[in-house]
C-alpha positions in Angstrom: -16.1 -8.0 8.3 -17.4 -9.3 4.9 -17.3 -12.5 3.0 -14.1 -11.5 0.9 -11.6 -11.0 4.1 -8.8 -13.5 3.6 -7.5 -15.6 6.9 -3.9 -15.0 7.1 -1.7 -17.5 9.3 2.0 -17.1 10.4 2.9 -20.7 12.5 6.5 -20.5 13.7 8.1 -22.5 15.8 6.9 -21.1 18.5 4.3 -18.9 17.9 1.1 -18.3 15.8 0.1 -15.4 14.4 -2.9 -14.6 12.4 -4.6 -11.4 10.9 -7.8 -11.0 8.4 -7.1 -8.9 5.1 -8.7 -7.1 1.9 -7.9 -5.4 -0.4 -4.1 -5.3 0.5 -5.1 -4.0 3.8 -4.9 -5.7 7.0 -6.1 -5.9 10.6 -4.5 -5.9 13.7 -2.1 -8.9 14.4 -3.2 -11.7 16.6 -0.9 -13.9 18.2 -0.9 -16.6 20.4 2.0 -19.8 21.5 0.8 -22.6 20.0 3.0 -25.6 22.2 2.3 -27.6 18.7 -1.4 -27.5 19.0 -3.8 -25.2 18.4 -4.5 -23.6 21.8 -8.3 -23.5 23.0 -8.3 -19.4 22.8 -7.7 -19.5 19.3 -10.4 -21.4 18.9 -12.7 -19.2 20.7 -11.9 -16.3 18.4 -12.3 -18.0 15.2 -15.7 -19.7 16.4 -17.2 -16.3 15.8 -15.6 -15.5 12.0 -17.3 -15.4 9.3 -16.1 -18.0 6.4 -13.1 -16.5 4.9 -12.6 -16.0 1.0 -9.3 -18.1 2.0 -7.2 -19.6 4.5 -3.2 -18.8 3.0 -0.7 -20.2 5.5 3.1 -20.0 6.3 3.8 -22.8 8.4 7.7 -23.5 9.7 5.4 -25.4 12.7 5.8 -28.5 11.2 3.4 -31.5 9.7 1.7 -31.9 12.9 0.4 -28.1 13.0 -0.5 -28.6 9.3 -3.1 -31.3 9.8 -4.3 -30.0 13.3 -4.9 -26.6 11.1 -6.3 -27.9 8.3 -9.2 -30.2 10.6 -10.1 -27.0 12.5 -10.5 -25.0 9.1 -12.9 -27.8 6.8 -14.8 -28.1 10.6 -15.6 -24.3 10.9 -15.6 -23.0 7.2 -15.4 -26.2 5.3 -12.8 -25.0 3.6 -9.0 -26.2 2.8 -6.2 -24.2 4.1 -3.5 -23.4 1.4 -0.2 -23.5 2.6 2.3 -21.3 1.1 5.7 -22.6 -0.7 9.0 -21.1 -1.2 9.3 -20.1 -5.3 12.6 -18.9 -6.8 10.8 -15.3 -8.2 7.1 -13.5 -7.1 6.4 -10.0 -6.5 9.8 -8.7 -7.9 11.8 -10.7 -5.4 14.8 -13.1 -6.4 16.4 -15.6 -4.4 19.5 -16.4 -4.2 19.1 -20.4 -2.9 20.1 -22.9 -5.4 16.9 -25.3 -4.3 14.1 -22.8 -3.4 12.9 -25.2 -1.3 15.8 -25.2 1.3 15.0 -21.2 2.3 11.9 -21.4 4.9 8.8 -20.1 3.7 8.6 -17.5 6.4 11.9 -15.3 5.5 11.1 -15.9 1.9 7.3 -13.9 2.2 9.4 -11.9 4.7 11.8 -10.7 1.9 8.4 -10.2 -0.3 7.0 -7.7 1.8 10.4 -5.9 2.9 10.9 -5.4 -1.0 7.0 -3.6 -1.1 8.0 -1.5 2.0 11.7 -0.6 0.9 12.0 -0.4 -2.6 16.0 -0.3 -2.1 18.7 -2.3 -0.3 17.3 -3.4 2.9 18.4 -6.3 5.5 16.0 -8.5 7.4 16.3 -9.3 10.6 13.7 -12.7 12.3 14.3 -12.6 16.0 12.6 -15.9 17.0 13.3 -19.1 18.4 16.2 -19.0 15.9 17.3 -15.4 14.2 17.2 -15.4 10.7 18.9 -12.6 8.6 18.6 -12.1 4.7 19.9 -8.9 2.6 17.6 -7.9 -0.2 19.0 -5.5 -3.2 17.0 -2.7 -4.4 16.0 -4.6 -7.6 14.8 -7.5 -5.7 17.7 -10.0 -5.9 18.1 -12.3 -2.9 21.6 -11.7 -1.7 21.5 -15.0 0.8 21.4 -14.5 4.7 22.7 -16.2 7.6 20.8 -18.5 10.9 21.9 -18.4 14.3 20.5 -19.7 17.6 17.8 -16.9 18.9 18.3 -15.2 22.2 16.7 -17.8 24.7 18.1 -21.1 22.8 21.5 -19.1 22.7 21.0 -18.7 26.7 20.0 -22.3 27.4 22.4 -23.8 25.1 25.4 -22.4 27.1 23.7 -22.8 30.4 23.4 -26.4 29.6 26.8 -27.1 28.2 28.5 -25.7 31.4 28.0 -25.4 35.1 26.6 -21.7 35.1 23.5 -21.7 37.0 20.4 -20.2 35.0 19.9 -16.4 36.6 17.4 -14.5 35.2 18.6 -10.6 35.6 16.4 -8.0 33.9 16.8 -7.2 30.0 19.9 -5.2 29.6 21.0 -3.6 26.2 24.3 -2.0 27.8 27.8 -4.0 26.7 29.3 -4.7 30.0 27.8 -7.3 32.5 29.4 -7.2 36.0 27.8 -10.7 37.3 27.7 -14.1 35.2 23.7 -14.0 34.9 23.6 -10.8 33.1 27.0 -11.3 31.0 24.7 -14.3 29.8 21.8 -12.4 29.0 23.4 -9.8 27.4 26.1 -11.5 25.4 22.7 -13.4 24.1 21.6 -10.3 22.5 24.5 -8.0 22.2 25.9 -10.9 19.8 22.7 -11.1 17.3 22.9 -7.5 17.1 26.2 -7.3 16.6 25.9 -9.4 13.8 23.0 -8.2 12.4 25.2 -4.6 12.1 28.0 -6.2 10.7 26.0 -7.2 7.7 24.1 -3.9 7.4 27.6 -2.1 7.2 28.8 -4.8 4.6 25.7 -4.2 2.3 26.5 -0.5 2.8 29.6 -1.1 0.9 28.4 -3.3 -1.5 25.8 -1.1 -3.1 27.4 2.2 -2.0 24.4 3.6 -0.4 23.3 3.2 3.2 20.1 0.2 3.3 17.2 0.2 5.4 16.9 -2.6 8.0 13.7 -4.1 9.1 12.9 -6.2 12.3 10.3 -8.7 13.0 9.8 -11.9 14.8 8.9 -12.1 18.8 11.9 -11.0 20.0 12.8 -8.0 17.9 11.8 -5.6 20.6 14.5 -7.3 22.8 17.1 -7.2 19.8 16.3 -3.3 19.0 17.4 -1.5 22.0 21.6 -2.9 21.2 21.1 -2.4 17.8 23.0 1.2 16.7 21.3 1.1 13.3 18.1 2.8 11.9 15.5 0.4 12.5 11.3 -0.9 11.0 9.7 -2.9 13.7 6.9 -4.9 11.4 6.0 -7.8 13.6 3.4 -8.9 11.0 6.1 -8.8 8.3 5.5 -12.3 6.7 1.4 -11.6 7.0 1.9 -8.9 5.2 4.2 -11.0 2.8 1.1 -13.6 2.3 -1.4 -10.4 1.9 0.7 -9.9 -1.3 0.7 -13.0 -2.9 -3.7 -12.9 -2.5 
């Protein structure tokens, strides 16, 4: 490692994940649950960094992460953390949202680095605590996506609005469920990805050509398996996203 690696950070709502980058090139993803804190493993591994060039963040954790981050970073580096906004055009990318501000940071360096990978039509899929999905065009305008509850808050939400006892019956991808436990878990992902194919095949028609589709977020390896489409898993898609704006 040298002195002109850059700290990238990922904090989502659940989860924290961080690689060190150069030169457009990264190192493995890192990535730990952060329970709104940063936890005391993290800690051990960046004890033993050397002082990064700089510390770019993407942080849908909230204000509370931000200033827990920012101590630990002016304590170990003495340097500032820069967290990353939303703006309405960088690296060739678009969007479509009236107020930049409104579309989370995350999906827009998300649709940043899908446009580098893709270079044509592609639909991004965030499988986290909630599931995000946005449909880029080949020239990098922002079509506008869509948020729905992710696959455990979609579970618990039901459980907790009815008298269904909570069962927890190994992942399934098939369609049928022949107990309520498992028609509960896999409704919860057979509806994302049924979703998630529905606007794949309506991009299709719009630009007459089929897209690509590209999956990140914690649970996208749960989400792949239902999905009938031709799928990128890039779990470090909005690192990668920051890597570009360096």
């Amino acid at each position: 490692m040298t002195l002109s690696m850059d700290l990238l950070i990922d904090i989502g709502n659940t989860n924290l994940k961080w690689t060190l980058g150069a030169s457009g090139s990264l190192e493995a993803m890192r990535a730990v649950r952060h329970h709104g804190g940063l936890p005391i493993d993290l800690h051990a591994a960046w004890e033993q960094l050397t002082p990064p060039r700089q510390i770019l963040v993407s942080n849908v954790g909230g204000a509370e992460m931000a200033k827990a981050l920012e101590r630990v970073c002016r304590s170990y580096w003495d340097r500032a953390p820069l967290f990353v906004t939303t703006e309405p055009k960088a690296c060739g990318v678009t969007i479509a949202y009236e107020h930049p501000e409104r579309l989370g940071v995350d999906r827009w360096l998300a649709l940043i680095a899908a446009h580098r990978i893709c270079r044509g039509p592609v639909l991004v899929v965030d499988a986290g605590t909630a599931i995000t999905y946005d449909l880029l065009l080949g020239d990098g305008s922002h079509l506008g996506g869509l948020i729905t509850a992710g696959i455990e808050m979609m579970r618990d939400r039901l459980i907790a609005g009815t008298r269904i006892p909570r069962i927890e019956p190994m992942e399934s991808a098939d369609t049928w469920a022949t107990d309520t436990g498992t028609a509960i878990a896999v409704g919860s992902i057979q509806a994302p990805a049924a979703l998630a194919e529905r606007l794949f095949h309506r991009l299709t028609e719009q630009v007459g050509k089929t897209p690509q589709c590209i999956l990140s977020g914690g649970d996208a390896e749960r989400l792949i398996p239902a999905l009938r489409l031709p799928t990128q898993h890039r779990p470090d898609l909005v690192l990668q996203g920051l890597a570009l704006l360096s």
